[in-house]
N, C-alpha and C positions, 0 to 999 in steps of 0.2 A: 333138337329134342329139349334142351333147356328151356330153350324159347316157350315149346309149347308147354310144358310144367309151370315158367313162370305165369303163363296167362292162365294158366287151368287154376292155379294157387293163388295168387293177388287178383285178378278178374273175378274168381270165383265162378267160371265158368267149365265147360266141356266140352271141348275139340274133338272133334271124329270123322275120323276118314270112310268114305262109302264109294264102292264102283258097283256097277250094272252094264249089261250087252247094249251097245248102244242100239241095235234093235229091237231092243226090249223097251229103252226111253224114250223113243222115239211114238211110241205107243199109247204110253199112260202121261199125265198129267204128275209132275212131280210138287214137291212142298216147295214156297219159300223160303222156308230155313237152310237148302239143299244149296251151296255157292259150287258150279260151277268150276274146277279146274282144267282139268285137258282132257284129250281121249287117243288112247294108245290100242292098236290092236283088237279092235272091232269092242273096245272098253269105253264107258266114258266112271269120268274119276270126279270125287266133289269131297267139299271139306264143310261142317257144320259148328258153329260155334254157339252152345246154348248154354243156360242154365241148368238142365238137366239133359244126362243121358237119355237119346233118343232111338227108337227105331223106324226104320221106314219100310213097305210092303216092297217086296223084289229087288231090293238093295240088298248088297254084301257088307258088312262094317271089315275095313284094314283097322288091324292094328300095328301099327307101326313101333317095333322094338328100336331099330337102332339106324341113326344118320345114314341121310343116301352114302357119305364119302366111305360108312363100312360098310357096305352093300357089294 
């Protein structure tokens, strides 16, 4: 979580988390900006790193409060 503060602060950038059915992605053509991370549970999961908050059509945004290890 620091981590990502530190890069959202000194980067001057915005980090955000987005899942979708992966039979929904499988479907449409997604953005460039969309990296990619894993797919859990008929889920796929992506992380975005821009300069501005962004939204995407049939994407969910995670907000991620607190470290996987308190989870």
């Amino acid at each position: 979580m620091e981590d990502l503060a530190c890069l959202e602060k000194e980067g001057k950038r915005e980090v955000q988390f987005f899942l979708i059915k992966s039979e929904k992605r499988e479907k449409m053509r997604l953005s460039e900006e969309l990296i990619y991370l894993t797919a859990d549970s008929g889920l796929d999961y992506f992380i975005t790193i821009n300069q501005k908050r962004r939204a995407f059509p049939a994407m969910i945004e995670v907000h991620v409060e607190k470290p996987a290890p308190e989870l």
